[in-house]
N, C-alpha and C positions, 0 to 999 in steps of 0.2 A: 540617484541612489539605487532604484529598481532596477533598471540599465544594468548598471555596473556588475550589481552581486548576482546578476540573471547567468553569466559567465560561467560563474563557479558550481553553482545550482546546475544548471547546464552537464556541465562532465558530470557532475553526480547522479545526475535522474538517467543516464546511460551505461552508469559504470557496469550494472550486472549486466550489462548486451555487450559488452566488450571482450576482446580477448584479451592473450596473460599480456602480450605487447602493448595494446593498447593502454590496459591497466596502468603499465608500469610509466608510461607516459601522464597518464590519468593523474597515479598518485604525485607524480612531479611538479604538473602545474598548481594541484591543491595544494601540498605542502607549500611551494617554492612562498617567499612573501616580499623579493626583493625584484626588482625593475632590473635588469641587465638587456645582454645580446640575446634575444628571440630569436633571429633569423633562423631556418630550416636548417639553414647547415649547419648554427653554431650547434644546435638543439640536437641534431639528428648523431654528430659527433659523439655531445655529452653524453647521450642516454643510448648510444649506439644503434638506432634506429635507421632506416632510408626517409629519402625525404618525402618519398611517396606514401611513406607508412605515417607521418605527421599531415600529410594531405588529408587521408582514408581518415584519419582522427579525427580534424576538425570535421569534417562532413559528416560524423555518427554523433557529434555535440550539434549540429544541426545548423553549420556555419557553412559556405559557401564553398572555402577554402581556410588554407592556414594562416592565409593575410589577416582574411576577417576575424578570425577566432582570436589572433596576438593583438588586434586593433583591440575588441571587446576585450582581452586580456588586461591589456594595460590600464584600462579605464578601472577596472576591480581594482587591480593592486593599488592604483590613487585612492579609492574607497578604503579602503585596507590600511595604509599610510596613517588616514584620515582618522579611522577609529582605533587605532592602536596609540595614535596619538593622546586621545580623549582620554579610553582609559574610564570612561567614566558610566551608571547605568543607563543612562539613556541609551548610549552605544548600543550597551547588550541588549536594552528592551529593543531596539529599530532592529536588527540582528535576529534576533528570535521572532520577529514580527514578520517580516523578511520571510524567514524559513515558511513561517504555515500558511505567509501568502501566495509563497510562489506554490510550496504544496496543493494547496486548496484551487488554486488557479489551475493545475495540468490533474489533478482529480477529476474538478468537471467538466476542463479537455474529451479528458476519458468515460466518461460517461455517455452511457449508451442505456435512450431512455426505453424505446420499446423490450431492449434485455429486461429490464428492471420491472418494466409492465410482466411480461411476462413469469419471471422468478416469484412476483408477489402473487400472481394468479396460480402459480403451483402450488406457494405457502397454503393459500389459499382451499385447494383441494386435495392438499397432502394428509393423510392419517393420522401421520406424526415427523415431524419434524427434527433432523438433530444435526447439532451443532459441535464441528470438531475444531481443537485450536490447541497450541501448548507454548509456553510460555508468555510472551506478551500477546500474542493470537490468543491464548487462553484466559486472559482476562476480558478481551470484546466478547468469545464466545459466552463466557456470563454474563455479559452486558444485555447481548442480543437477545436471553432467555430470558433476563429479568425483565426487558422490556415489551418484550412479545407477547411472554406468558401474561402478563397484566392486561392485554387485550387478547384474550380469550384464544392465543394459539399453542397445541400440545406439544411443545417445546421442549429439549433438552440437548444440555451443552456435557458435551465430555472433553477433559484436558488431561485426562491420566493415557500414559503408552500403554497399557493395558487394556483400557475400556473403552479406545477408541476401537481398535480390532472386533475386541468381542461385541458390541455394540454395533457394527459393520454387517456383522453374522446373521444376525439376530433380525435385521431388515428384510421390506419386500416392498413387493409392486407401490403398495399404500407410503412407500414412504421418502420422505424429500431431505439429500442430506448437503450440508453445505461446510464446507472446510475451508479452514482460513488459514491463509500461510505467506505474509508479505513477502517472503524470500521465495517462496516457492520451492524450497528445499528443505522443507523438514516430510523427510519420509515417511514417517509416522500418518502426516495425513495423505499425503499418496495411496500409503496402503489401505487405510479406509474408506476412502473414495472408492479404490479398485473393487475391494471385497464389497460392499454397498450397490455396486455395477450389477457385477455378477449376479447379484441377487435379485437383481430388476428396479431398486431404488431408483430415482431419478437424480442425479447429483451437481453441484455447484461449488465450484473454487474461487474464491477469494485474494485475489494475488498481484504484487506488480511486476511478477516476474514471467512473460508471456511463453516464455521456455521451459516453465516444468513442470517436471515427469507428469506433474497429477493431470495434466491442461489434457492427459489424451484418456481421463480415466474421469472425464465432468460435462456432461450436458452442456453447462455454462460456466462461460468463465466473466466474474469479473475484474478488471483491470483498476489497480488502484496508483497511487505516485508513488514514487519511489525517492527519495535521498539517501547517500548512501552514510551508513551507519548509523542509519534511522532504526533499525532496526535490534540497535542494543543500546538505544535511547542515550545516548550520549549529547544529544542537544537538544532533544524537543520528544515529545511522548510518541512511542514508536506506534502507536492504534490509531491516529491522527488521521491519515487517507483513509484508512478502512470505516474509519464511525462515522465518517463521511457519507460513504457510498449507504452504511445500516441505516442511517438517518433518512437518506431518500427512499432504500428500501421501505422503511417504515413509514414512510408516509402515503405513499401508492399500498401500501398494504393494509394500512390503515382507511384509506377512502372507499377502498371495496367495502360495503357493505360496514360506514363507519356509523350510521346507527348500534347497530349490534356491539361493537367493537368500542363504542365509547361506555353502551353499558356495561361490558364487561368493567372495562379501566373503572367507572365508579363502585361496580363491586369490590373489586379487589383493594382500590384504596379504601373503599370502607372497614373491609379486614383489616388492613392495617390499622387503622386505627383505632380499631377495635384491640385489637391484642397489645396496644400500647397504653390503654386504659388502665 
């Protein structure tokens, strides 16, 4: 079962490194849901491609060649057969179980633990701390505050196109900025990044997309997975990679000096509690 769907998952965790041909190949095989003639040439014909451009394909989905890629091809579409058959929730739950495992599995591929040491040790000795994101990136970035700020770091998240800028401005040496952008094309945090630079900020992107703009305007970049159309949450909750990577961040940030830092977390739940009294 993991075999099989690793295929599909596969073109997907590559599609934004591809180009518009590749793409159009891309969206082919995912769409397609029916077993025919594979071969390069019928293939190359249909979708007017060379067959050397189906070759370069399979090799950026990380197959050998085009042999291997229609080999692991066909073995999906029998999976696929298989649950369309069924029809029933188990199907969906194995599916969407599928999805965050193969995500969560090339997450901590991707992970790079001395980055991670290091970004918690700037948390660490940063003035203040702020957090850009907007739309579902702008829900982690209150995540990340809600959870930070409870162990005692001076944190703030902006998700408005407005106050990311001015916010950017208003930075200096003392201060550690981190922008989140699973497409890596929302320009907005580009631009704050940029302006953030300029100012001496020390700064970090959050992205799985290793091509942009912001990656030349960020100290550090982290790399998170990518599926595609994960990102307007159409199968599975699009902050999934990223609360991933927050979650280890938070933990190395938390062991620095997690005395201090666990007191804080009981102050603050104690607040809470308090004002719910």
């Amino acid at each position: 079962m993991d075999y099989i769907n690793e295929t599909k998952q596969r073109i997907e965790n590559k599609y934004h490194e591809m180009t518009a041909v590749e793409r159009s190949i891309a969206d082919y095989f995912i769409n397609n849901k029916r077993v025919h003639d594979f071969s390069s040439k019928n293939i190359s014909i249909q979708l007017y491609v060379s067959e050397a451009t189906l070759s370069r394909f399979a090799k950026k989905c990380g197959y050998k060649g085009y042999r291997e890629f229609i080999f692991s091809y066909e073995k999906y579409l029998e999976l696929e057969d298989t649950a369309e058959a069924e029809k029933d929730i188990s199907a969906i739950t194995r599916k969407v179980k599928q999805t965050y495992g193969s995500l969560m599995h090339e997450t901590f591929q991707l992970l790079d633990e001395e980055k991670i040491r290091r970004i918690a040790g700037n948390m660490n000795e940063a003035r203040k701390v702020l957090i850009y994101g907007v739309g579902s990136s702008g829900f982690v970035a209150g995540e990340f505050q809600h959870r930070f700020m409870r162990i005692g770091l001076d944190v703030s998240a902006f998700t408005d196109f407005q106050m990311i800028p001015i916010s950017a401005a208003l930075a200096n040496e003392g201060y550690l900025i981190i922008g989140i952008s699973l497409s890596g094309k929302t320009d907005i945090i580009a631009e704050g990044l940029k302006i953030a630079k300029e100012k001496g900020a020390k700064t970090v992107l959050i992205t799985a997309n290793a091509e942009s703009k912001a990656v030349k305007y960020s100290d550090e970049v982290i790399r998170v997975a990518y599926s595609k159309n994960l990102d307007t949450g159409t199968v599975i909750s699009p902050q999934f990679s990223i609360l991933i990577m927050i979650d280890v961040l938070y933990s190395y940030y938390f062991e620095n000096d997690s005395y201090f830092k666990g007191q804080k977390y009981h102050q603050t739940l104690s607040a809470i509690k308090g004002s719910m009294q």
